[in-house]
DRENBADREN-565970 format. One record per atom (N, C-alpha, C): residue in one letter; x, y, z. Coordinates in steps of 0.05 Angstrom, whole numbers, padded with zeros to 5 digits, always signed. Layout:
% DRENBADREN-565970
AXYZ
...
//
This chain:
% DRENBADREN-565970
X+00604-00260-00318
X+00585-00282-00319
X+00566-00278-00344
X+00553-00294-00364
X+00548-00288-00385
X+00518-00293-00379
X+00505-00275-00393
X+00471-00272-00393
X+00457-00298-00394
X+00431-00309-00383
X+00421-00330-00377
X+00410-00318-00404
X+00398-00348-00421
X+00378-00328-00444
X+00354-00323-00425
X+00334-00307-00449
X+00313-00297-00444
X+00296-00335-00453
X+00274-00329-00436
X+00258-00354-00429
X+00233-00348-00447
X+00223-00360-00472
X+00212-00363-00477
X+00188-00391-00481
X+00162-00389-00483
X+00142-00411-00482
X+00126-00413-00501
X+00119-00424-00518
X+00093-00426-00538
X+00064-00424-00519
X+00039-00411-00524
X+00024-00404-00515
X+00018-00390-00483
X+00042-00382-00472
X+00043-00365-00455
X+00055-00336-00456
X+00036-00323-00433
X+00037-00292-00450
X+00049-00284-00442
X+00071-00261-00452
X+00101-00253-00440
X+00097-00224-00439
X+00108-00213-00419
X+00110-00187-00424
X+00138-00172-00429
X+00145-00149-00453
X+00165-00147-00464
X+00167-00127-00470
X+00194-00105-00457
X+00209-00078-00460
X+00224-00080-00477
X+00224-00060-00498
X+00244-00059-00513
X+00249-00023-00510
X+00276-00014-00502
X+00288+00008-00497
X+00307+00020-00523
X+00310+00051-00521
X+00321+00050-00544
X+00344+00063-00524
X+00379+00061-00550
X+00400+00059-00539
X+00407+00072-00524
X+00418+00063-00508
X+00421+00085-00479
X+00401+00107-00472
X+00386+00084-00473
X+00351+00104-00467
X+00347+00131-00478
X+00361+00131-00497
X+00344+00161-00520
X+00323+00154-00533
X+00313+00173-00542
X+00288+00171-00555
X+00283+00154-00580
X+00257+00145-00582
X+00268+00128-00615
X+00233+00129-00618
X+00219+00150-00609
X+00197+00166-00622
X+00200+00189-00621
X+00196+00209-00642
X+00203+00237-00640
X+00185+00256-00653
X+00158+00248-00669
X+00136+00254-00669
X+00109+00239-00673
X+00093+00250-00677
X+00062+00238-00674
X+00067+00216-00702
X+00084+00217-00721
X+00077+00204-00742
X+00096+00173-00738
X+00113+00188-00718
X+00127+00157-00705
X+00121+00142-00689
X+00101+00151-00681
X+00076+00131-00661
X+00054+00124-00682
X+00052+00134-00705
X+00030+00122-00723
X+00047+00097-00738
X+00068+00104-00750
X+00079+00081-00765
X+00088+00059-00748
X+00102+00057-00724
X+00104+00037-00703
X+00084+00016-00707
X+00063+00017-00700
X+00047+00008-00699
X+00038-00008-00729
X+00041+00003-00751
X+00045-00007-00784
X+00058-00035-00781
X+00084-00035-00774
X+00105-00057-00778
X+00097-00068-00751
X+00088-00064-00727
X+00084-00082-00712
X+00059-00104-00719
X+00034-00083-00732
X+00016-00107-00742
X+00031-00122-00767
X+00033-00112-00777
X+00059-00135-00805
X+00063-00164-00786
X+00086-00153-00770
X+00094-00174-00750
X+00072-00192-00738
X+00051-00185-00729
X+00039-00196-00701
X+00027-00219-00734
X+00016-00208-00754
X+00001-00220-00772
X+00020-00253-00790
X+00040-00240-00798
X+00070-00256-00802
X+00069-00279-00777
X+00074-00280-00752
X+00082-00297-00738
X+00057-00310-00723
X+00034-00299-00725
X+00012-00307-00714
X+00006-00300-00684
X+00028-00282-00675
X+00026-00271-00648
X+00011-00255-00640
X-00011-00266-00618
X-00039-00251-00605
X-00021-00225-00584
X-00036-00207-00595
X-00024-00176-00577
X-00043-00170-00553
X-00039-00166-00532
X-00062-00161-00516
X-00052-00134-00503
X-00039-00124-00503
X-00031-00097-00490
X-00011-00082-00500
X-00009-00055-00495
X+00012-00046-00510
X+00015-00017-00498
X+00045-00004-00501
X+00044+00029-00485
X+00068+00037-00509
X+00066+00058-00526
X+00087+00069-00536
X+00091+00095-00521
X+00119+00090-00510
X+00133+00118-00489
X+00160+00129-00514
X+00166+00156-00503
X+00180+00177-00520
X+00208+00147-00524
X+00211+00134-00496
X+00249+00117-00499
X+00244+00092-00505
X+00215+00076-00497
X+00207+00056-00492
X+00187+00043-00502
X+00182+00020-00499
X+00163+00007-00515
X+00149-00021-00490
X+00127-00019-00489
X+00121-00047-00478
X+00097-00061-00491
X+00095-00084-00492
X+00078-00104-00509
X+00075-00138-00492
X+00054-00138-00487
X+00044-00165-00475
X+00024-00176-00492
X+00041-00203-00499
X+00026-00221-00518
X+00036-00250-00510
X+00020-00262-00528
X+00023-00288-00529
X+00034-00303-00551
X+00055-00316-00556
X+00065-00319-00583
X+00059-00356-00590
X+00051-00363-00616
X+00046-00385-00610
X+00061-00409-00616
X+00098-00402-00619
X+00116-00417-00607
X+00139-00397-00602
X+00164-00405-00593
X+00183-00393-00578
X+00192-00380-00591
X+00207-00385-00613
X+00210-00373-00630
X+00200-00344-00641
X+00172-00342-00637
X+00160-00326-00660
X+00173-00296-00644
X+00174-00295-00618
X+00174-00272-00607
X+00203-00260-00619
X+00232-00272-00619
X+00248-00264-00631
X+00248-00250-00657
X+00223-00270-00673
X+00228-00260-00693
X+00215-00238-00706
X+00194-00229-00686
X+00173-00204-00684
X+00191-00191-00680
X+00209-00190-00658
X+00223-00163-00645
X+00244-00153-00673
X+00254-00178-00681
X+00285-00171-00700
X+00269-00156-00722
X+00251-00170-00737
X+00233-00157-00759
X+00229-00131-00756
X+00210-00122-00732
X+00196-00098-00726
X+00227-00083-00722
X+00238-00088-00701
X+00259-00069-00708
X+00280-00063-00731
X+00284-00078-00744
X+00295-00072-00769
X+00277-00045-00785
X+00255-00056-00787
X+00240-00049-00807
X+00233-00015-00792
X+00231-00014-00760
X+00213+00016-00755
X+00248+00033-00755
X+00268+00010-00754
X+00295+00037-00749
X+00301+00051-00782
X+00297+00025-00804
X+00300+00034-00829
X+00281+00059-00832
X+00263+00056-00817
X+00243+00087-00825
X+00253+00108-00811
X+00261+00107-00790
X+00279+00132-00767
X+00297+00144-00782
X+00322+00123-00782
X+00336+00135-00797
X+00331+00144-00833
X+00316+00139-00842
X+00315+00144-00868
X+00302+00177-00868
X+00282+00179-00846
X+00258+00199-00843
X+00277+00222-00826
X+00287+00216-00810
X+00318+00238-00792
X+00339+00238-00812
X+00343+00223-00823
X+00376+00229-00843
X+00392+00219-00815
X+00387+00198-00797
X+00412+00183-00776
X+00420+00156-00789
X+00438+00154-00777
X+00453+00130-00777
X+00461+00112-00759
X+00461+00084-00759
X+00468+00075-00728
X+00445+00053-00718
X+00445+00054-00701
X+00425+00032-00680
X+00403+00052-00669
X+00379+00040-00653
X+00362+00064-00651
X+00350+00051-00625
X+00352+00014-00619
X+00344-00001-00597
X+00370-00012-00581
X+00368-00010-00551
X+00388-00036-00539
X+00392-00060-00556
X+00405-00071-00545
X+00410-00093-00555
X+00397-00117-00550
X+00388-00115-00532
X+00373-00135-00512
X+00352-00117-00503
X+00333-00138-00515
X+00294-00131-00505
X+00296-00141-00477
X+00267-00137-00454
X+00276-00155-00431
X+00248-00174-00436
X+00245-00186-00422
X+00223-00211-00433
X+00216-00224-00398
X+00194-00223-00403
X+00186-00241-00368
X+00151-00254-00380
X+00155-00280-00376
X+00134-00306-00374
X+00127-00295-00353
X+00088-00296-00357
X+00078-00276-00338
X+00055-00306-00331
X+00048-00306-00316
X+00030-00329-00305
X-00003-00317-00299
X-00020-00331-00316
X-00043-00317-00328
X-00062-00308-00309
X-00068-00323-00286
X-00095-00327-00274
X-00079-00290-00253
X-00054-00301-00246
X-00059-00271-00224
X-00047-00254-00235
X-00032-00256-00262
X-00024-00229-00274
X-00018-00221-00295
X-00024-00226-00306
X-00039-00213-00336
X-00051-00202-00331
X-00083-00199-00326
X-00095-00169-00321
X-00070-00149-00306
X-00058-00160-00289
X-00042-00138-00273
X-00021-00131-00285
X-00007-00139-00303
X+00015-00129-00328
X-00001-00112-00350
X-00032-00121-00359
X-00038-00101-00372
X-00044-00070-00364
X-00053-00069-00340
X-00054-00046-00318
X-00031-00032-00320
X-00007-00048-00314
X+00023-00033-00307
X+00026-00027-00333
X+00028-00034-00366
X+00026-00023-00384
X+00011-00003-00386
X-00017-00001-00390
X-00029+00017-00398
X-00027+00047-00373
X-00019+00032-00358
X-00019+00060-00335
X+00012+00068-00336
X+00031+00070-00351
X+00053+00078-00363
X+00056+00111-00365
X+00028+00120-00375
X+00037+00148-00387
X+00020+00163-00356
X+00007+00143-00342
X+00003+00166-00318
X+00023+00160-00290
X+00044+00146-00295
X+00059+00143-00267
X+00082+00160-00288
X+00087+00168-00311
X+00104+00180-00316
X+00083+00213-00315
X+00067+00224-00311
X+00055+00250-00305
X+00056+00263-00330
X+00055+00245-00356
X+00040+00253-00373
X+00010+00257-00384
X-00005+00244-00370
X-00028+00259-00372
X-00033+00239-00346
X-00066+00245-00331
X-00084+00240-00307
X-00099+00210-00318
X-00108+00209-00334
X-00120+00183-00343
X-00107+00172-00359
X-00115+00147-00368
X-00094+00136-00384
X-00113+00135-00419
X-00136+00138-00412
X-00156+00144-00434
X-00140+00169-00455
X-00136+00188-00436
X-00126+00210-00451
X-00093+00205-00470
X-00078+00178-00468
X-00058+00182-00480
X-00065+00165-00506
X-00056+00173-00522
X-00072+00165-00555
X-00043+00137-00564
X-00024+00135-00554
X-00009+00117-00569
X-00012+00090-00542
X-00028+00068-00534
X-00030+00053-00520
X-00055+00037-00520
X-00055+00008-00515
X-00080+00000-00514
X-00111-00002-00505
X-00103+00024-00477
X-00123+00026-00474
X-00158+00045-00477
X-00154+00053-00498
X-00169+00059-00503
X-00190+00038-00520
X-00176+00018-00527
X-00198-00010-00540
X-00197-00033-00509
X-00185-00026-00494
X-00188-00041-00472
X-00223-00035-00459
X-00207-00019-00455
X-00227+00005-00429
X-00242+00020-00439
X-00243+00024-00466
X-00268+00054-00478
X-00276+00038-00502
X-00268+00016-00510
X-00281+00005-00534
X-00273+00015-00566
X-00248+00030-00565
X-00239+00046-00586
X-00233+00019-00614
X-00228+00022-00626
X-00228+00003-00650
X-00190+00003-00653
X-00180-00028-00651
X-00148-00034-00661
X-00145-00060-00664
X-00144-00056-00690
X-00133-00079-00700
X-00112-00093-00698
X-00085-00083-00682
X-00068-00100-00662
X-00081-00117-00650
X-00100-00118-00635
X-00107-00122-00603
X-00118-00149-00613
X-00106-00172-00599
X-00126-00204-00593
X-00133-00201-00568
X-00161-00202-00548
X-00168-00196-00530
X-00158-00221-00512
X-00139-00229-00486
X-00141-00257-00483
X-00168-00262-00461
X-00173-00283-00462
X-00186-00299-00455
X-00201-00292-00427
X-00178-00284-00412
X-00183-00276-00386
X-00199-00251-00384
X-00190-00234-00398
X-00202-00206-00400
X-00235-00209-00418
X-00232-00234-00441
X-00267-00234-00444
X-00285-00246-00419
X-00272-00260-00404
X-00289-00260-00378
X-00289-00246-00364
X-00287-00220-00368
X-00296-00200-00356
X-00324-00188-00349
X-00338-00192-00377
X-00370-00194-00376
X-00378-00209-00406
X-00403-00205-00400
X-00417-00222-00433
X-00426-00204-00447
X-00415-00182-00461
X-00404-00171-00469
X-00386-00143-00478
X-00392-00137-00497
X-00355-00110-00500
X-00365-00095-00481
X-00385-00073-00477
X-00398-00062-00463
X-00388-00066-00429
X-00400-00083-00423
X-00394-00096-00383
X-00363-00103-00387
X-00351-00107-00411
X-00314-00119-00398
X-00306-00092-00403
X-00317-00069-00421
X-00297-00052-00418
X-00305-00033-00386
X-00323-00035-00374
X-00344-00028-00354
X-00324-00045-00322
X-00314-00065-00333
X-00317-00081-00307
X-00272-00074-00310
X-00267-00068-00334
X-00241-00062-00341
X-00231-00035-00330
X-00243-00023-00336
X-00250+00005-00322
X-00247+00006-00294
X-00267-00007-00279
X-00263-00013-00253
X-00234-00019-00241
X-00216-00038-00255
X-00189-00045-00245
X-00174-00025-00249
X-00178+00003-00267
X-00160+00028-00261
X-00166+00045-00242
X-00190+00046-00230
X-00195+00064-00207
X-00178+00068-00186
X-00158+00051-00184
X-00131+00050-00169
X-00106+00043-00177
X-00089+00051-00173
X-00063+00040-00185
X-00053+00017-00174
X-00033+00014-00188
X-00018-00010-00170
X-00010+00003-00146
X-00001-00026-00130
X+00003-00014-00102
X+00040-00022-00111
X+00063-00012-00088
X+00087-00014-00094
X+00101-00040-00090
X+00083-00064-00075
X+00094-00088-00082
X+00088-00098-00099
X+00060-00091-00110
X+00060-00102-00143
X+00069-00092-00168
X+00079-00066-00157
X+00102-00056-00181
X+00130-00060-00176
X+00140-00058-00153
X+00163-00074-00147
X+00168-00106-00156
X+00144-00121-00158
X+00147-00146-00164
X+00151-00155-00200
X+00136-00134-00218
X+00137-00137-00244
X+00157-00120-00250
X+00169-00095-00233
X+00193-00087-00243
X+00214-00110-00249
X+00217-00119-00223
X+00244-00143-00211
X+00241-00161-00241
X+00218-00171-00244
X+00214-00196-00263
X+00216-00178-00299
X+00215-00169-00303
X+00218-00155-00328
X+00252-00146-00331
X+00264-00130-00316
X+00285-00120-00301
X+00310-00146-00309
X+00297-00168-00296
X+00319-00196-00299
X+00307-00220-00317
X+00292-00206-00337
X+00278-00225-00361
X+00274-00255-00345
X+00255-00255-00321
X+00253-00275-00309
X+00220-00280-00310
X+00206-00306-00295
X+00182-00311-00302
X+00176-00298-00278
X+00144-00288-00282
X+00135-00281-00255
X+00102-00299-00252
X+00099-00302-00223
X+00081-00327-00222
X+00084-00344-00190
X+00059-00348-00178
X+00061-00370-00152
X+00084-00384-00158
X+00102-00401-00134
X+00113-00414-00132
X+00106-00443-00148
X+00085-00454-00145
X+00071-00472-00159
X+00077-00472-00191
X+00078-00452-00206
X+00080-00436-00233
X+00113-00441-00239
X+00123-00432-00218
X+00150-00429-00225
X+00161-00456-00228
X+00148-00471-00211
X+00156-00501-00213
X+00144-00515-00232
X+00124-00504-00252
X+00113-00521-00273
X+00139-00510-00296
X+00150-00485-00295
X+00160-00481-00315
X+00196-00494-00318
X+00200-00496-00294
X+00232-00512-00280
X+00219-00540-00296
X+00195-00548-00295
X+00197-00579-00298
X+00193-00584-00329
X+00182-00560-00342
X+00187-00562-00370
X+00209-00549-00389
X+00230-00536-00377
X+00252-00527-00380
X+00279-00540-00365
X+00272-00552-00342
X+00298-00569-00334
X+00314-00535-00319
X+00307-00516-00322
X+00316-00495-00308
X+00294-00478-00280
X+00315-00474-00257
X+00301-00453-00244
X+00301-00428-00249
X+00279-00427-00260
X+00273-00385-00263
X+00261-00372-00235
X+00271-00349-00233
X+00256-00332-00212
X+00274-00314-00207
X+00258-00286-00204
X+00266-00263-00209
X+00279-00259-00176
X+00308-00252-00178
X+00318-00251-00144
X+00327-00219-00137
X+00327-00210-00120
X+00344-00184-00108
X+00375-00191-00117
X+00393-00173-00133
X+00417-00186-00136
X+00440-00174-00109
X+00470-00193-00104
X+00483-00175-00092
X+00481-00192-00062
X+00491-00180-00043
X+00490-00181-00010
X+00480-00165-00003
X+00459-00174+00025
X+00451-00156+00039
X+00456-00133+00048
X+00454-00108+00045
X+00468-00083+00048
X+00470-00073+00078
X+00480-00078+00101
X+00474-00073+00124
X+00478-00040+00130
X+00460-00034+00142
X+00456-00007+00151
X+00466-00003+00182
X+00486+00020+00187
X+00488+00026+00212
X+00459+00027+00240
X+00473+00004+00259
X+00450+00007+00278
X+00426-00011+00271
X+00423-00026+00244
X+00404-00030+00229
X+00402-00062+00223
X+00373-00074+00210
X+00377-00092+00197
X+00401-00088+00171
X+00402-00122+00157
X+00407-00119+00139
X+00390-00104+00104
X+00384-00095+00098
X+00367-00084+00072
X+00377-00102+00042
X+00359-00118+00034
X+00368-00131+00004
X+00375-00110-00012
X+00381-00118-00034
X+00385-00104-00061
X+00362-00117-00071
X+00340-00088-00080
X+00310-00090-00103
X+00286-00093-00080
X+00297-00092-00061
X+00272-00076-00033
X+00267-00049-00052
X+00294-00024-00052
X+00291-00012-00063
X+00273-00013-00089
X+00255+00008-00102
X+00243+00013-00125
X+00241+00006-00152
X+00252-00006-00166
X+00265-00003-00188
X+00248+00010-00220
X+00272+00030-00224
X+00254+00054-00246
X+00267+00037-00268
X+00238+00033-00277
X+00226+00016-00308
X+00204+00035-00313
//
């Protein structure tokens, strides 16, 4: 069965994995988390695409923005990766591909989650038990989120300046929303929807975007019910899914 595309929208903010090939590494020191970030502002500045979050991991990459038509996001991803693999391989002496092939992409629906996709980003390097805070990991947005650090990537959206009146109380009141993690249905829920480059969003949401696409999106458990001896049946993506 051949891949649904990835669903893109002009002024809605998407959240977006990009893995490297068969999940090896495609950062391999401190100076490849500094230049990443070089060609990604290139990009964001080139297509006019607002960045609001961001986590660079040793295999992985995540970035939630807002692009401001459908288009632009493709053409951020093709650019930036061209441009950060020409430096890998030039700077290693490799050859070859250095990303999957396919980014995953999920239309995130603003009012209940976006703040909560930027959370699941920036708390990246502490559900992987690289460090306890997420302050402490130096390649991710939150340190201009949450501590006020200075990055010139970063377009703050909208939602997050109503946080307070001003930098001070939003990074104060930002702060506040890490005091706990996600809980496992709300990481189960942005796994699923990232996982199957699907939108995530109320039912209501999903139906504004079916009526401006002529398609139903929504992120499903794939498969038949798995019946267990003695037991209910158990879906497929009850289980966890490691993203």
């Amino acid at each position: 069965m051949p891949r649904r595309p990835r669903l893109h929208i002009g002024d809605y903010p998407h959240h977006i994995i990009q893995r490297g090939h068969n999940r090896a590494a495609c950062f391999f020191a401190d100076e490849d988390y500094q230049a990443y970030p070089h060609w990604l502002g290139d990009g964001l500045q080139k297509t006019g695409i607002q960045l609001h979050a961001y986590v660079l991991m040793t295999n992985h990459v995540h970035l939630l923005l807002t692009p401001k038509a459908a288009e632009d996001i493709p053409r951020l991803i093709i650019a930036l990766g061209r441009r950060f693999v020409q430096y890998i391989n030039k700077t290693y002496r490799r050859t070859g591909t250095l990303w999957d092939s396919r980014y995953k992409s999920s239309l995130i629906q603003t009012d209940t989650y976006l703040l909560r996709c930027q959370r699941y980003i920036e708390l990246n390097p502490v559900r992987a038990d690289i460090v306890r805070d997420p302050g402490e990991y130096p390649w991710s947005s939150y340190r201009a989120n949450g501590l006020g650090a200075s990055d010139l990537l970063l377009s703050p959206h909208g939602l997050y300046l109503e946080l307070g009146a001003s930098p001070e109380s939003r990074q104060a009141a930002y702060r506040e929303l890490f005091r706990t993690g996600l809980d496992e249905a709300a990481l189960s829920e942005l796994r699923l929807a990232i996982q199957q480059s699907q939108p995530i969003g109320s039912e209501r949401f999903l139906q504004q975007i079916e009526q401006m696409t002529g398609q139903r999106r929504e992120a499903r458990p794939r498969g038949r019910p798995r019946l267990e001896p003695g037991g209910p049946a158990v879906l497929p993506g009850q289980m966890e899914l490691a993203l």
